[in-house]
C-alpha positions in Angstrom: 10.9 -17.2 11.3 7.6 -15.4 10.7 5.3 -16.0 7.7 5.7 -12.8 5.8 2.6 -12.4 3.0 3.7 -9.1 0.7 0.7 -8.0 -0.8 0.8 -5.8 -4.0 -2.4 -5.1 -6.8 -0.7 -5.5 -10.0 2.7 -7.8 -11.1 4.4 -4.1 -11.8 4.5 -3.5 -8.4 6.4 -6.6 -7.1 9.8 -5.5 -5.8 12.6 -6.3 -8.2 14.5 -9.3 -7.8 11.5 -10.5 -5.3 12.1 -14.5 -4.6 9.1 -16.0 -2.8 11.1 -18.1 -0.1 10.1 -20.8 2.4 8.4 -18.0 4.6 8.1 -15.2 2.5 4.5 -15.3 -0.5 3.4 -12.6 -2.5 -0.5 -12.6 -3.1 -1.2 -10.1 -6.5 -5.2 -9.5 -5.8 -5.4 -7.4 -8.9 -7.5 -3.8 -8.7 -10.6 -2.9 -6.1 -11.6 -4.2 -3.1 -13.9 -7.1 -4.2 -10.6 -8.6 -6.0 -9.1 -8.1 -2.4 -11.6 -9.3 -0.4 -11.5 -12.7 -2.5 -7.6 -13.5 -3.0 -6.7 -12.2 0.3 -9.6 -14.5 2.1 -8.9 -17.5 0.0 -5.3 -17.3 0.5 -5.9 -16.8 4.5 -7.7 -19.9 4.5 -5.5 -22.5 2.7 -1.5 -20.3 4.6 -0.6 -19.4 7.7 0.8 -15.4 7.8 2.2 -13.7 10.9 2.9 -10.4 9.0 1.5 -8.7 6.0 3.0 -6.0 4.0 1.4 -4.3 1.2 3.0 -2.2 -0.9 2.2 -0.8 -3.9 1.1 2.6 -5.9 -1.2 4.9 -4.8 -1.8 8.6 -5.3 -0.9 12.1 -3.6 -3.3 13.9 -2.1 -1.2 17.5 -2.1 1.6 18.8 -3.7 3.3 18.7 -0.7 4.7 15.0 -1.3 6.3 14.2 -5.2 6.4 10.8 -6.8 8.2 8.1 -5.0 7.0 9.7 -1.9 6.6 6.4 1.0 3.4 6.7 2.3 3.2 4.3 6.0 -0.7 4.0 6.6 -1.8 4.6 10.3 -5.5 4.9 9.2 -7.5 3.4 6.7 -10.7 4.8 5.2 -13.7 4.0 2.9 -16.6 6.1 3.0 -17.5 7.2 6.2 -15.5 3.7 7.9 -12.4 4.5 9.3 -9.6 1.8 10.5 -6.7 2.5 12.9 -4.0 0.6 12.1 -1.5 -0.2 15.1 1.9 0.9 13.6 4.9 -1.5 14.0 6.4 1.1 15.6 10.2 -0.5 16.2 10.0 -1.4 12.2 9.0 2.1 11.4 11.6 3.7 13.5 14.4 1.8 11.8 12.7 2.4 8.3 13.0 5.8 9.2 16.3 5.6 9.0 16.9 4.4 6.0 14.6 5.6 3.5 12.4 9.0 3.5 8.6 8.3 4.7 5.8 10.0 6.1 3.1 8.6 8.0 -0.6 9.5 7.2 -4.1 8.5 6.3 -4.9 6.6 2.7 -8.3 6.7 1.2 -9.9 3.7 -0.4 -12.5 4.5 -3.3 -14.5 2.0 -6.0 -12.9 3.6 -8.5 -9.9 5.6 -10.1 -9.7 9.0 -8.6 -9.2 11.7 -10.9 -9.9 14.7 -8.8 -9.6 15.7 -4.9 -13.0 17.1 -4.7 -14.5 13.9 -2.7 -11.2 13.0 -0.5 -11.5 13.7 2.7 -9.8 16.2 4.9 -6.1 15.2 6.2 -5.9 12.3 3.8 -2.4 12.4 1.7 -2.7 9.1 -0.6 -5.5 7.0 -2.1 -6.0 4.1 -4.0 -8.5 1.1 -4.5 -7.5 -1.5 -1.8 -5.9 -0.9 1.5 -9.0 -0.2 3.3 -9.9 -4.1 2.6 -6.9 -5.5 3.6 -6.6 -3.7 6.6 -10.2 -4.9 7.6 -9.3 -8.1 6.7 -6.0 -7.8 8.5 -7.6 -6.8 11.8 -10.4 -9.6 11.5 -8.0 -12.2 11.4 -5.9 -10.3 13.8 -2.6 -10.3 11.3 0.0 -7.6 12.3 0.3 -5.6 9.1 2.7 -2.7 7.5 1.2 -0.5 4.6 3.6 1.6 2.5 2.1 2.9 -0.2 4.4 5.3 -2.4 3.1 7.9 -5.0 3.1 7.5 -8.6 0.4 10.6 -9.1 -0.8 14.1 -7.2 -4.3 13.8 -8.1 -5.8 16.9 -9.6 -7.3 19.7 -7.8 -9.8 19.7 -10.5 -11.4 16.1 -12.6 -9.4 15.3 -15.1 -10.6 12.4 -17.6 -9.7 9.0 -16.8 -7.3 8.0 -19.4 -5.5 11.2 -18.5 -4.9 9.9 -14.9 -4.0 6.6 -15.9 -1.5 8.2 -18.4 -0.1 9.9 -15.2 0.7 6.9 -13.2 2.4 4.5 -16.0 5.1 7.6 -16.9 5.9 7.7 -12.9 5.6 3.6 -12.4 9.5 3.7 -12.8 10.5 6.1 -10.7 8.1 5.3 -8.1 8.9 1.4 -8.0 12.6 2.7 -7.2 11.1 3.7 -3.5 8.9 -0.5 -3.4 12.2 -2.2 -4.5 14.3 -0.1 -1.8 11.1 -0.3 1.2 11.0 -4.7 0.5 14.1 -4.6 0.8 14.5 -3.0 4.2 11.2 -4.1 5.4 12.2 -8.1 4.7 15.6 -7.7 6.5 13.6 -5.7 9.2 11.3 -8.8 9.6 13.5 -11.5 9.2 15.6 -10.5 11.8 13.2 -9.4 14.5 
């Protein structure tokens, strides 16, 4: 069986019920990109992983999508650096099926984002650390899924941060409805391919 790594920022966003198992770890690398870039290296060097999946929170980009919205990455981006990310396309399909999700770009930023004005165009979700794992994903050449799911819409306009935060903790429960039933799927999807 394939050495699954789930990758989530924060211990709220661990599926519930999760049981790491022989070939299944779950790496928590806490907020940001350097937190990332540290955990996710030093865990690469010391376990072998032939899939990751990172789930988690993020935010909406548009109105179009509402809390608990999946998000599946196909591009990553920071700054002006953008990564394609190669789809497991036969996992996707049958995830299709059996949950709602929509496939689109996610936006990686230093910090909390509390208004839309420096996303950039076509992006639906943001957060603070897919960007990083994906780069670290395709440097060490580790098939990866991201499914983000939305706990905010970000504001058209800034609001202040607290306000923001606020936001996401009164949706965590609804949103970690959509993590619990995407892990779910996702680990009988891998353990049986």
């Amino acid at each position: 069986m394939k050495k699954i790594l789930l990758i989530v920022t924060m211990e709220a966003e661990i599926p519930d019920g999760f049981k790491s198992e022989r070939d299944i770890s779950v790496l928590v690398t806490g907020s940001g990109m350097i937190n990332v870039e540290k955990k996710l290296k030093s865990f690469l060097e010391r376990n072998d992983v032939d899939f990751i999946v990172c789930t988690g929170f993020c935010g909406g980009t548009t109105d179009n999508f509402g809390i608990g919205q999946l998000i599946v990455a196909n591009q990553a981006i920071y700054g002006q650096k953008e990564i394609k990310l190669a789809i497991p396309k036969k996992m996707v399909k049958r995830l299709g099926k059996m949950i709602n999700l929509k496939i689109e770009k996610i936006q990686s930023f230093d910090h909390l984002v509390t208004s839309r004005d420096k996303i950039k165009k076509g992006v639906m979700a943001v957060d603070m650390e897919v960007y990083k794992i994906a780069q670290i994903a395709k440097e060490q050449k580790i098939p990866l899924i991201i499914a983000k799911v939305i706990s905010d819409i970000i504001p058209i306009t800034p609001v202040i941060r607290a306000e923001q935060i606020s936001e996401i903790k009164k949706n965590m429960v609804s949103a970690k409805t959509t993590i619990n039933l995407f892990w779910e799927i996702a680990k009988n999807i891998l353990k049986t391919s």
